[in-house]
C-alpha positions, 0 to 999 in steps of 0.5 A: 468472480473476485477481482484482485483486491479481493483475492488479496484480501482473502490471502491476507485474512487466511494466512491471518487466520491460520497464524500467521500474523504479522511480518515475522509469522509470514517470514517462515513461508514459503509461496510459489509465484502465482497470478494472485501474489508472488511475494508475501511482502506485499501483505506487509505493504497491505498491513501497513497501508490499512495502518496495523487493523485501525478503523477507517474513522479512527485513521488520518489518511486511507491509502487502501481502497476497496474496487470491483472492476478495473475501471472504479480502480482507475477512476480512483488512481486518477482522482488521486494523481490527476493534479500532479502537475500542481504538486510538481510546481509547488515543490519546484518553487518551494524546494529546488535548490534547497538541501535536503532535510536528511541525506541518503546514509545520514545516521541522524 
């Protein structure tokens, strides 16, 4: 049985396949909600987040991992945020108080 990143994956690489490649090609599609993806959007999210097709040790960063069961998924969303009270601190310390770098509408 294929988990749901599976599943996803499979979505994303057959409507690649079948032309519809990128943002704009999926634009003209339409989906009925479904268990498996209710938005072609996410796979503008997922293309983005694999950084456009880069391979894994040519990128800076990977924010898409590949799980079998729930379990590995929460083993990796805890390994990544378990931290963030320290994260939280540090930004307490470094930044509260200060402006911001760009404001919400700024045009700069």
């Amino acid at each position: 049985m294929l988990n749901a990143y599976s599943k996803f994956k499979f979505a994303w690489s057959l409507l690649k396949n079948l032309g519809h490649d990128g943002r704009e090609a999926r634009k003209k599609l339409k989906l009925k909600k479904s268990l498996i993806l209710d938005d072609l959007r996410v796979l503008d999210l997922y293309e983005e987040a694999i950084v456009n097709g880069i391979p894994l040790e040519q990128r800076q960063g990977n924010w898409v991992q590949k799980f079998r069961t729930t379990d590995d998924g929460s083993l990796f969303v805890g390994a990544q945020f378990f931290r963030y009270q320290e994260v939280e601190q540090l930004i307490k310390e470094n930044f509260e108080g200060s402006s911001p770098v760009l404001n919400k509408g700024d045009d700069r």
